[in-house]
N, CA and C atoms as an extended XYZ file, in Angstrom:
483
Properties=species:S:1:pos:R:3:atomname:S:1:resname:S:1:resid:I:1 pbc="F F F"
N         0.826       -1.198        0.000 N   UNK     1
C         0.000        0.000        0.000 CA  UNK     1
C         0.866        1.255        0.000 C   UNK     1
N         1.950        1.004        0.441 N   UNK     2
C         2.806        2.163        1.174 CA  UNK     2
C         3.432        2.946       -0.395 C   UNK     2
N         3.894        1.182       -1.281 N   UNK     3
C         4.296        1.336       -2.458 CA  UNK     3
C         3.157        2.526       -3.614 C   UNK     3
N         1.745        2.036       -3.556 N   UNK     4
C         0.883        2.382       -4.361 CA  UNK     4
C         0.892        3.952       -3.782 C   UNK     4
N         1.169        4.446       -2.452 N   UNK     5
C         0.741        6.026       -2.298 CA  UNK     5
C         2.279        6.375       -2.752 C   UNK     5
N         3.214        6.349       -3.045 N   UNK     6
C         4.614        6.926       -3.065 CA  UNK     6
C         3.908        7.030       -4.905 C   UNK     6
N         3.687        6.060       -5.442 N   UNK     7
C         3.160        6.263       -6.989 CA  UNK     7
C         2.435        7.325       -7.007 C   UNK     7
N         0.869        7.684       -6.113 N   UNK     8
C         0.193        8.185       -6.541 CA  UNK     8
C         0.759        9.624       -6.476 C   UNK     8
N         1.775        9.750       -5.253 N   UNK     9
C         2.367       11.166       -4.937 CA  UNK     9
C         3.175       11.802       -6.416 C   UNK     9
N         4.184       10.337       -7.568 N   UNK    10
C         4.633       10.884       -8.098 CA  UNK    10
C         3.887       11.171       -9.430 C   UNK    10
N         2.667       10.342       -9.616 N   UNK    11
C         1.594       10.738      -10.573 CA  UNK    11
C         1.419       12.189      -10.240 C   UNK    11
N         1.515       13.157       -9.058 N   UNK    12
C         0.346       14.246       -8.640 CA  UNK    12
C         1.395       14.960       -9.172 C   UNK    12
N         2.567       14.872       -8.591 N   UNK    13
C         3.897       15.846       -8.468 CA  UNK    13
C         4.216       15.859      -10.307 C   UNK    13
N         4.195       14.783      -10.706 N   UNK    14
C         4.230       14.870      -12.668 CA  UNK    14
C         3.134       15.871      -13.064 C   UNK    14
N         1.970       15.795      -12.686 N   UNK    15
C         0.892       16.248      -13.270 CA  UNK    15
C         1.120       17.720      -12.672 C   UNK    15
N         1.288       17.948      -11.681 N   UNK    16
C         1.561       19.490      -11.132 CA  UNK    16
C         2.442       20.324      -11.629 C   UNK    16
N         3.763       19.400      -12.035 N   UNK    17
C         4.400       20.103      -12.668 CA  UNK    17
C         4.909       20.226      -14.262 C   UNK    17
N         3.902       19.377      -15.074 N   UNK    18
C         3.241       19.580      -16.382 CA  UNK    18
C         2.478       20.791      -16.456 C   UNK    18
N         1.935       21.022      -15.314 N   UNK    19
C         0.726       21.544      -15.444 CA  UNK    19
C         1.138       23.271      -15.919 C   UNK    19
N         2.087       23.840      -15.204 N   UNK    20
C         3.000       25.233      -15.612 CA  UNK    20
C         3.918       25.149      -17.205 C   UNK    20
N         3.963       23.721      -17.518 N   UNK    21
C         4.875       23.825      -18.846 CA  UNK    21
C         3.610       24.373      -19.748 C   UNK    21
N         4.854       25.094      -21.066 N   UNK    22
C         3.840       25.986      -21.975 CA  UNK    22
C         2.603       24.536      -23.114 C   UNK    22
N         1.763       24.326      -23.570 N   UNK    23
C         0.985       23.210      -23.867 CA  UNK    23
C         1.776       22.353      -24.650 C   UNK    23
N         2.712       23.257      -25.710 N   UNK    24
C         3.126       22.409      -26.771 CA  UNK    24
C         4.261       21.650      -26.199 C   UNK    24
N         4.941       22.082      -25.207 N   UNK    25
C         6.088       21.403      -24.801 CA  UNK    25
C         5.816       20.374      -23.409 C   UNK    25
N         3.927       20.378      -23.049 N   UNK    26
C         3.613       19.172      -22.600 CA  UNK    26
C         3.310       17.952      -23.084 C   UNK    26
N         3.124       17.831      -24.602 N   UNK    27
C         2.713       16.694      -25.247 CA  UNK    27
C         1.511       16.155      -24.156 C   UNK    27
N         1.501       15.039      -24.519 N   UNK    28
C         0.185       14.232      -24.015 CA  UNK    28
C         0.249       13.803      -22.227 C   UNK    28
N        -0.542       13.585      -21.671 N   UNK    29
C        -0.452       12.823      -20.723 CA  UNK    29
C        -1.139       11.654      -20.070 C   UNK    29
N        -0.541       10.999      -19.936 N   UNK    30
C        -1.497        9.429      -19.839 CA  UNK    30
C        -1.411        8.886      -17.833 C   UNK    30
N        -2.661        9.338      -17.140 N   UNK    31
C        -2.535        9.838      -15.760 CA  UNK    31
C        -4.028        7.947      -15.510 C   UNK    31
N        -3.933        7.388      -14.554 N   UNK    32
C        -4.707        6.547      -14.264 CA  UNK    32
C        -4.436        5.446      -13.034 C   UNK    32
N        -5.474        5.758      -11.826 N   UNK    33
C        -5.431        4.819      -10.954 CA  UNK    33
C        -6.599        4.061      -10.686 C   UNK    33
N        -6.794        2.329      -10.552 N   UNK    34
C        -7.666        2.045      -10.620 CA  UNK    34
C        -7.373        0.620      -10.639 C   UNK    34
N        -8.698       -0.230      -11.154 N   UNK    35
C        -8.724       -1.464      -10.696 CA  UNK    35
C        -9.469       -2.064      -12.302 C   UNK    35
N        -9.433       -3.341      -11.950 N   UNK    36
C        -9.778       -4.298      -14.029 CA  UNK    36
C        -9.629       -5.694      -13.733 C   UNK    36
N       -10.361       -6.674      -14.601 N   UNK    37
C       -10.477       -7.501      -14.677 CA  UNK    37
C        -9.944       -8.283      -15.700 C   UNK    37
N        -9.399       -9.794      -15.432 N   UNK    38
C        -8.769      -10.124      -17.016 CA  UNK    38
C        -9.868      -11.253      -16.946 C   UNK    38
N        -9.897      -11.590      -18.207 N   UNK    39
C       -11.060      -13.284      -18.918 CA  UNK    39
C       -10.762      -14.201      -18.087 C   UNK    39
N       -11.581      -15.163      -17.836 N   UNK    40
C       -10.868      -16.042      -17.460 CA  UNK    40
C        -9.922      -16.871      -17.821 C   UNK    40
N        -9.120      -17.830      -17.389 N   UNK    41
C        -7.759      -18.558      -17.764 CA  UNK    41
C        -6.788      -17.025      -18.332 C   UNK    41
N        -6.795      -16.246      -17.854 N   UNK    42
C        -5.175      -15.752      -17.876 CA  UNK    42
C        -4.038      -16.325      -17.207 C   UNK    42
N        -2.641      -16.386      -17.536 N   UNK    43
C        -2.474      -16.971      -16.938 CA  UNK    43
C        -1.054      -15.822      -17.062 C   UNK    43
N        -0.346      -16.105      -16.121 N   UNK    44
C         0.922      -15.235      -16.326 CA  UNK    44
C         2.140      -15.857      -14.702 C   UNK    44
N         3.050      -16.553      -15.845 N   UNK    45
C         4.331      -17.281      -14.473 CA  UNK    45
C         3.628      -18.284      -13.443 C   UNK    45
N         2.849      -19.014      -14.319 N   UNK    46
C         1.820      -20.214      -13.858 CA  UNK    46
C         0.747      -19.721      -12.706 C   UNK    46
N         0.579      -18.134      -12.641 N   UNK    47
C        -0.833      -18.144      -11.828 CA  UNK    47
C        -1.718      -17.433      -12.420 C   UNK    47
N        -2.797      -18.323      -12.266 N   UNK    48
C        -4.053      -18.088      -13.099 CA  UNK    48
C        -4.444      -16.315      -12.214 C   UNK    48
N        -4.564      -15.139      -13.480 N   UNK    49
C        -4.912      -14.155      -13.038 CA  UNK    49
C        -6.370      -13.742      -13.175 C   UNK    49
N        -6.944      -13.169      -12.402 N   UNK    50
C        -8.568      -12.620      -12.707 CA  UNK    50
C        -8.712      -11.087      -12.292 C   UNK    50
N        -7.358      -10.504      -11.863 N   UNK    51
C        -7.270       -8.723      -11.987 CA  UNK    51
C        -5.860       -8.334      -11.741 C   UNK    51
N        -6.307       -6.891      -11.638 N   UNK    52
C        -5.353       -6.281      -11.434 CA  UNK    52
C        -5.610       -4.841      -10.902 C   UNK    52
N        -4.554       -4.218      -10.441 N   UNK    53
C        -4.872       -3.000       -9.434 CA  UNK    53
C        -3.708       -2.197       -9.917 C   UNK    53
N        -4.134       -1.099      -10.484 N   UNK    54
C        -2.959       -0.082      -11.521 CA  UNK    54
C        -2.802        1.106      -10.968 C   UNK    54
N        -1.368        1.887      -11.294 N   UNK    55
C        -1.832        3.235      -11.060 CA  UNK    55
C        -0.141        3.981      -11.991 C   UNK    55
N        -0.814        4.771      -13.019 N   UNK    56
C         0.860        5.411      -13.543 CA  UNK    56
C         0.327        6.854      -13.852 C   UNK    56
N         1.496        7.179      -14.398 N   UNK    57
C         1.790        8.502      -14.636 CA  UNK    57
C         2.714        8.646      -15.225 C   UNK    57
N         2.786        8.737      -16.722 N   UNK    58
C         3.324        9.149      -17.970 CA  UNK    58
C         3.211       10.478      -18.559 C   UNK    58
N         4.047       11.029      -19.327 N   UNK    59
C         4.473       12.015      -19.994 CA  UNK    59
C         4.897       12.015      -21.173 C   UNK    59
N         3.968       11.861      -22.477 N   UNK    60
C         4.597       11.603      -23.994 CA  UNK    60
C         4.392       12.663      -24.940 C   UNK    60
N         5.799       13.468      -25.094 N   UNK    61
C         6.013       14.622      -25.723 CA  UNK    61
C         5.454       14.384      -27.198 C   UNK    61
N         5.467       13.478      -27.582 N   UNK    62
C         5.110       13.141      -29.294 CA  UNK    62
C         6.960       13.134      -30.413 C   UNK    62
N         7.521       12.567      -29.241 N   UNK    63
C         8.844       12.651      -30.253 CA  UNK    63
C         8.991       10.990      -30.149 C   UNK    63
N         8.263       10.060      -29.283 N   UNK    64
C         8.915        8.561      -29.260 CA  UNK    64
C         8.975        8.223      -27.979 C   UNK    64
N         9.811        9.517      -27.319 N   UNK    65
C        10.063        9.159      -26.084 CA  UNK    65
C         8.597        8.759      -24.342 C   UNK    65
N         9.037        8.930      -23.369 N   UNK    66
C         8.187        8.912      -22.433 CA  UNK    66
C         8.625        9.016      -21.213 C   UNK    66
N         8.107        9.483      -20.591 N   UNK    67
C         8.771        9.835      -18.860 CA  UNK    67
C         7.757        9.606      -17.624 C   UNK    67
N         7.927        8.859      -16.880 N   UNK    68
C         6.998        8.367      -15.989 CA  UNK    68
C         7.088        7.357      -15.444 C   UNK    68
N         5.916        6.760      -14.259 N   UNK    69
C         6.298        5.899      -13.292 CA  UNK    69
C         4.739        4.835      -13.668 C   UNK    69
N         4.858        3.728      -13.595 N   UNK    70
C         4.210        3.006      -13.709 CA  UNK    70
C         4.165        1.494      -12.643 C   UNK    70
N         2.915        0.914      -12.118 N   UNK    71
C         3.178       -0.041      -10.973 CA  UNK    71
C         2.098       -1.151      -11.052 C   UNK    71
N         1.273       -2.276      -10.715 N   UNK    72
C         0.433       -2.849      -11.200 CA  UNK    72
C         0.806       -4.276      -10.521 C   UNK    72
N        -0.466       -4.527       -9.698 N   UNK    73
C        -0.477       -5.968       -9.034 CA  UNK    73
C        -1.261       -6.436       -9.652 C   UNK    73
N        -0.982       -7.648      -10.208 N   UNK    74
C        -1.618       -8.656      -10.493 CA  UNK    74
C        -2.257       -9.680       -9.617 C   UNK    74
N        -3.546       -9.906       -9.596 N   UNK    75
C        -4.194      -10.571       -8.065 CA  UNK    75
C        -4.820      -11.907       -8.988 C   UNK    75
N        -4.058      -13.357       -8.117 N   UNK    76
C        -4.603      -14.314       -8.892 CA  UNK    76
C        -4.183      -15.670       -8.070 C   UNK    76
N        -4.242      -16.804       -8.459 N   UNK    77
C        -4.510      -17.763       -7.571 CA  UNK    77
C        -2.996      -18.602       -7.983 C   UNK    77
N        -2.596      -19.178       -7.063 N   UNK    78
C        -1.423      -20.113       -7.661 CA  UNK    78
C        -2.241      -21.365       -7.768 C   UNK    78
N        -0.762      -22.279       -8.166 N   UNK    79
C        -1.675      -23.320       -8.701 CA  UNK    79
C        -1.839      -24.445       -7.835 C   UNK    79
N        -1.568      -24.418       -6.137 N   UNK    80
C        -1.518      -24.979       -5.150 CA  UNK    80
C        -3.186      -24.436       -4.488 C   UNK    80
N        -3.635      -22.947       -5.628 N   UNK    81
C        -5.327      -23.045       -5.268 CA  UNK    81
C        -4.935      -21.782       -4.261 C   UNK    81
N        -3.799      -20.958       -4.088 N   UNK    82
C        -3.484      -20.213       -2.830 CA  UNK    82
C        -3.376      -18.597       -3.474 C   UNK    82
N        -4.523      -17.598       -2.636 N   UNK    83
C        -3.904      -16.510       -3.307 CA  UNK    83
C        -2.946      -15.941       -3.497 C   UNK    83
N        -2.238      -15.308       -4.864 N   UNK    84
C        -0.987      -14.454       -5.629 CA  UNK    84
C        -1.012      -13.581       -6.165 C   UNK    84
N         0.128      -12.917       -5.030 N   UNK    85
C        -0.229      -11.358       -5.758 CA  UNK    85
C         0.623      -11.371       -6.275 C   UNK    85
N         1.345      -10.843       -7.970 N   UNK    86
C         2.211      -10.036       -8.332 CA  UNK    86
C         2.395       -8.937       -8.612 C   UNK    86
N         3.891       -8.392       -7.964 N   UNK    87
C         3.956       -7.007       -8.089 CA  UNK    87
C         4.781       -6.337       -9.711 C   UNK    87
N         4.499       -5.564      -10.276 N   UNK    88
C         5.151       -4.785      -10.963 CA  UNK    88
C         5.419       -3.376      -11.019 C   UNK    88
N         6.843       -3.253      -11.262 N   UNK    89
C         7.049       -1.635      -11.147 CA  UNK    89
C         7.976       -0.931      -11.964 C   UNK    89
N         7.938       -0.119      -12.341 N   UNK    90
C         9.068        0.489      -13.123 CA  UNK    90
C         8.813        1.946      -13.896 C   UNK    90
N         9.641        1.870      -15.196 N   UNK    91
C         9.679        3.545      -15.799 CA  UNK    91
C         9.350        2.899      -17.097 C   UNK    91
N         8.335        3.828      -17.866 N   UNK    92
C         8.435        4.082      -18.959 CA  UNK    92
C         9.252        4.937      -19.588 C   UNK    92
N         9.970        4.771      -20.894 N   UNK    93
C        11.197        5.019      -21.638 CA  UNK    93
C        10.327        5.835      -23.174 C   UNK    93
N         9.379        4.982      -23.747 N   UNK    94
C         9.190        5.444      -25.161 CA  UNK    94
C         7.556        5.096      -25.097 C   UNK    94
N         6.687        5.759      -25.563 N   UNK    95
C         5.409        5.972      -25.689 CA  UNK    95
C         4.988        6.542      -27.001 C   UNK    95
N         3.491        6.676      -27.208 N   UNK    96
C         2.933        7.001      -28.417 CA  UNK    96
C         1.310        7.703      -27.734 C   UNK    96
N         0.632        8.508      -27.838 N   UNK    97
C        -0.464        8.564      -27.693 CA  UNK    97
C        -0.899        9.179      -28.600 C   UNK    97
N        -2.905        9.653      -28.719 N   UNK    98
C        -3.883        9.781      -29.239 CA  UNK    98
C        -4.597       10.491      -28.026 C   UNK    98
N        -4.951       12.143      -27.740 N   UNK    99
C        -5.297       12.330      -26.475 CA  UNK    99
C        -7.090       11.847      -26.819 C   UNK    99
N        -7.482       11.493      -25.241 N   UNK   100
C        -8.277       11.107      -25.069 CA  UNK   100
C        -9.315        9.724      -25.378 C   UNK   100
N        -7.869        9.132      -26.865 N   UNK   101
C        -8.670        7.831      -26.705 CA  UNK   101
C        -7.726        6.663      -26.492 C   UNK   101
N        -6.392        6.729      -26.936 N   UNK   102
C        -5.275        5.267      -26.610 CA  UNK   102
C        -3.929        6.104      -26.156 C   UNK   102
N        -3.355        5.256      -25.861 N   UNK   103
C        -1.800        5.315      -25.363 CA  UNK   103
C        -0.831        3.757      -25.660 C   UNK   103
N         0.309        3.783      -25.852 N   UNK   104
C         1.437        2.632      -25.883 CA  UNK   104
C         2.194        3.578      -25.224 C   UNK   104
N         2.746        3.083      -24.060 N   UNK   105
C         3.882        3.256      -23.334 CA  UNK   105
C         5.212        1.753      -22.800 C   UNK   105
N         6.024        2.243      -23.120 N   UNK   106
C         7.034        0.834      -22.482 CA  UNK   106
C         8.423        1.501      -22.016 C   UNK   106
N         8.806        0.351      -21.468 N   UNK   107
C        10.075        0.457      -20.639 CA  UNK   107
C        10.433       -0.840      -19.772 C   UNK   107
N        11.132       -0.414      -18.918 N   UNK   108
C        11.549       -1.576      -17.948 CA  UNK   108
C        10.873       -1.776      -16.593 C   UNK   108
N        10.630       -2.915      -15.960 N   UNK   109
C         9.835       -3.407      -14.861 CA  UNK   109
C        10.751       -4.363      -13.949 C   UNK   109
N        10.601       -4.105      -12.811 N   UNK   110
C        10.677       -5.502      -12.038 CA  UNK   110
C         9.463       -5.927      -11.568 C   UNK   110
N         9.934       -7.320      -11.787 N   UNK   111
C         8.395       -8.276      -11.485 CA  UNK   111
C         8.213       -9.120       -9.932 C   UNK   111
N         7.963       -8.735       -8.813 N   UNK   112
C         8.020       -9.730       -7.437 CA  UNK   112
C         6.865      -10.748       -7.528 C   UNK   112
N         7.376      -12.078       -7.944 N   UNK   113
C         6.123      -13.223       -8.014 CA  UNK   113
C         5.262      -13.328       -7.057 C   UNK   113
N         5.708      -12.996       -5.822 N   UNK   114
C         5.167      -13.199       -4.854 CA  UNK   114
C         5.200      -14.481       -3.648 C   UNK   114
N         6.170      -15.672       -4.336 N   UNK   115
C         6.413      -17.155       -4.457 CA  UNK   115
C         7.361      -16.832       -4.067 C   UNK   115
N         8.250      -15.811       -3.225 N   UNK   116
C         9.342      -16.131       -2.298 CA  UNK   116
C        10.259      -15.534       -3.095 C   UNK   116
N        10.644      -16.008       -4.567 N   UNK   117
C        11.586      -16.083       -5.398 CA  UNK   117
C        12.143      -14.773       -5.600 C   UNK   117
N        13.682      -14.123       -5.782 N   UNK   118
C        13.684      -13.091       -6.370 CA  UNK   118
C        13.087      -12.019       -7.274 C   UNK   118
N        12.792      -10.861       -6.825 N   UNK   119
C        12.133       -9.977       -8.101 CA  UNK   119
C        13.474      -10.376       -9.591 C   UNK   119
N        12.369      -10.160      -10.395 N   UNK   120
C        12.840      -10.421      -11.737 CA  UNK   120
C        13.495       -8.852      -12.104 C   UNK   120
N        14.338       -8.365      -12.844 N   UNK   121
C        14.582       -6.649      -12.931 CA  UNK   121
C        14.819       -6.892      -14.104 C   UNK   121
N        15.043       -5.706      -14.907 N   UNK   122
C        14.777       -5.306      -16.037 CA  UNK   122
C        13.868       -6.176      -17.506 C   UNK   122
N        12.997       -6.361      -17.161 N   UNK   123
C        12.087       -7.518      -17.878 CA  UNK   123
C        11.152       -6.116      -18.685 C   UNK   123
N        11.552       -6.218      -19.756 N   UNK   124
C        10.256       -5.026      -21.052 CA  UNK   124
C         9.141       -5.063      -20.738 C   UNK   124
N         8.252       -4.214      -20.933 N   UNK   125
C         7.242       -4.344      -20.672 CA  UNK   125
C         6.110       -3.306      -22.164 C   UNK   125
N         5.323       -3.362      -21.968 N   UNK   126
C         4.577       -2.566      -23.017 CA  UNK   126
C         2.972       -2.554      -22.542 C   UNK   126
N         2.254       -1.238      -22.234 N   UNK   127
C         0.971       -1.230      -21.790 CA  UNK   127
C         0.352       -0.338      -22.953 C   UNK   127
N        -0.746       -0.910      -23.175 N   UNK   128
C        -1.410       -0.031      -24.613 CA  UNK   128
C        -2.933       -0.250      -23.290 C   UNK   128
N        -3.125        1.166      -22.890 N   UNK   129
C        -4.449        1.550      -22.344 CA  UNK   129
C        -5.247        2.150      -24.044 C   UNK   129
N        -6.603        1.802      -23.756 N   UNK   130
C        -8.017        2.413      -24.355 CA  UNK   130
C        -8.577        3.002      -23.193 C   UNK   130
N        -9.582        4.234      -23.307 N   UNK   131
C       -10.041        5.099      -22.619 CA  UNK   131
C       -11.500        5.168      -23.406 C   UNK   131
N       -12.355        5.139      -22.500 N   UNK   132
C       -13.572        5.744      -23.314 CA  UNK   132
C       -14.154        6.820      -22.192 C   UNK   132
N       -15.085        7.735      -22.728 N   UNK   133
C       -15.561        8.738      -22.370 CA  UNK   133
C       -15.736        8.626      -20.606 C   UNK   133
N       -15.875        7.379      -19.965 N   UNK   134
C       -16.420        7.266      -18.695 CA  UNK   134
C       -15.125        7.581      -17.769 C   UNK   134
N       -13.971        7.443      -18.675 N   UNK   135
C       -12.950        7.394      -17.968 CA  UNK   135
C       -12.163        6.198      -17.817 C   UNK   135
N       -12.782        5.291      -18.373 N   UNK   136
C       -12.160        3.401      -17.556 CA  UNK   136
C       -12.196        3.349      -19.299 C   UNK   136
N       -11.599        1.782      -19.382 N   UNK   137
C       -11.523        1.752      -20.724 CA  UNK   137
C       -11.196       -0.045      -20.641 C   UNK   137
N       -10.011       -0.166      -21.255 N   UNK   138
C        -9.288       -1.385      -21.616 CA  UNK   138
C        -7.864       -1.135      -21.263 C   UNK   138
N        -7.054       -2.691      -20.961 N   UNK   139
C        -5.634       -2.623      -20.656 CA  UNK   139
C        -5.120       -3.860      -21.336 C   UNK   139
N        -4.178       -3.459      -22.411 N   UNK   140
C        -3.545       -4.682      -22.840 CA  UNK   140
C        -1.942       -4.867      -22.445 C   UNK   140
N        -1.215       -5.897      -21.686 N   UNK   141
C         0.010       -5.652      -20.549 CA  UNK   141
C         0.924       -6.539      -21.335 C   UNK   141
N         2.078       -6.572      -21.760 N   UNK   142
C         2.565       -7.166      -22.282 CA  UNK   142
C         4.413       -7.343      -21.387 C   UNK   142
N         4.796       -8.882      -20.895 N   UNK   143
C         5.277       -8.630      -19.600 CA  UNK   143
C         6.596       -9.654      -20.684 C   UNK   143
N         7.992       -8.888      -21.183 N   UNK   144
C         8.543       -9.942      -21.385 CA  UNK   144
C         7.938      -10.398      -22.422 C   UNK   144
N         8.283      -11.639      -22.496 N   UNK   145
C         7.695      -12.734      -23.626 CA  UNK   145
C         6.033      -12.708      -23.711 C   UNK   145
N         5.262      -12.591      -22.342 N   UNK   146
C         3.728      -13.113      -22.132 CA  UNK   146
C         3.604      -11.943      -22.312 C   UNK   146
N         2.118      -12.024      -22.954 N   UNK   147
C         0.594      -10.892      -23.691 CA  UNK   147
C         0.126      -11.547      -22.357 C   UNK   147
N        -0.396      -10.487      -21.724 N   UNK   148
C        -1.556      -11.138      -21.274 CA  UNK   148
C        -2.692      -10.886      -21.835 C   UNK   148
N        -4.085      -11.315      -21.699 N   UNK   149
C        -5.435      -10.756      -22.356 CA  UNK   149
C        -5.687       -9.610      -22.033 C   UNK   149
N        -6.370       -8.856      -23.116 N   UNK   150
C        -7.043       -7.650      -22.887 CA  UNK   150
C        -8.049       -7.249      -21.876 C   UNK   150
N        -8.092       -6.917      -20.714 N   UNK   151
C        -8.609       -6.605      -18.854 CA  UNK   151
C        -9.522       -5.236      -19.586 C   UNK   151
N       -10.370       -5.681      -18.725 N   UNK   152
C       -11.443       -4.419      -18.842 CA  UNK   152
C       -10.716       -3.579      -17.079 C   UNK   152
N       -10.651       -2.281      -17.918 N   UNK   153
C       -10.610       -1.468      -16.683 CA  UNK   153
C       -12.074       -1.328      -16.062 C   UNK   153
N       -12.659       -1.500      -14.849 N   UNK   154
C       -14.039       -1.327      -14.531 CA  UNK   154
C       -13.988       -0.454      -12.940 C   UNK   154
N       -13.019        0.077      -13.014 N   UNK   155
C       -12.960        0.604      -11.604 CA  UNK   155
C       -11.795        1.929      -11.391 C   UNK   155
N       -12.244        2.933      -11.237 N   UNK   156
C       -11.014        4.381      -11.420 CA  UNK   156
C       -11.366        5.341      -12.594 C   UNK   156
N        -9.969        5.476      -12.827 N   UNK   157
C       -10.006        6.709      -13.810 CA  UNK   157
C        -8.909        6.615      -14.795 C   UNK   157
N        -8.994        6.970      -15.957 N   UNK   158
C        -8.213        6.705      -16.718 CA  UNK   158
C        -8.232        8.262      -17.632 C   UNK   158
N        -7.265        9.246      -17.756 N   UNK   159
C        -6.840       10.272      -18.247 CA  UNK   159
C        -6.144       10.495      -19.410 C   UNK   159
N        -6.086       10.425      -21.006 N   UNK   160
C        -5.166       11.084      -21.889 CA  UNK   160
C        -5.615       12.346      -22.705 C   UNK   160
N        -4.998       13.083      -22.192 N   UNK   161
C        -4.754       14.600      -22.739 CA  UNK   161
C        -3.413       15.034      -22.564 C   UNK   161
């Protein structure tokens, strides 16, 4: 939890201080904390996932690049039937947006399985959010080698402008 408010502080502190840059030299911003569901049988490092709990804060000038903090537990069952959380965290490096309806952002993550085992570090990552008018949208997470399925965001807020 302690992790998710240090995020939300640096989501506020990005957005605050976007907020004084002149428009053109803010490019886009892709701002969202919240909660989503994946299909069933996802599966990701053998535990079957059924959500996830997000929260980032990106900055994409429109040159390629991207600047921001991104974090995301994955909540799902191992295969001993026992709940698993995984953690992810890291920076986005290079992004693309469309204000107000998509975003691609990526960079590097560490992954904590939750299974004892070492966090995994520098493992790619790639998140392509959809947004629709309500604010929530779609999340497609791409971790490393594994896609996971496309998660309905159904809970929060989801921001690109």
């Amino acid at each position: 939890m302690a992790r998710r408010t240090i995020c939300l502080a640096a989501m506020v502190a990005l957005a605050l201080g976007m907020a004084s840059a002149p428009a053109l030299a803010q490019g886009i911003r892709v701002c969202g904390a919240g909660a989503g569901v994946y299909p069933p049988n996802a599966l990701f490092g053998g535990v079957r996932v059924s959500g996830f709990q997000f929260d980032f804060g990106v900055r994409i000038p429109g040159n390629g690049t991207a600047l921001g903090q991104f974090q995301l537990t994955l909540t799902g069952t191992s295969a001993l039937g026992l709940k698993q959380n995984i953690e992810v965290e890291g920076q986005a490096a290079t992004g693309s947006a469309t204000a107000g309806l998509s975003s691609t952002f990526s960079g590097s993550v560490a992954i904590d399985l939750g299974n004892g085992t070492p966090p995994l570090t520098g493992v790619p990552f790639t998140l392509t959010i959809v947004a629709n008018p309500a604010g929530q949208g779609s999340a497609t997470l791409v971790l490393g080698a594994t896609t996971l399925p496309v998660a309905t965001v159904n809970e929060g807020l989801i921001t690109i402008k």
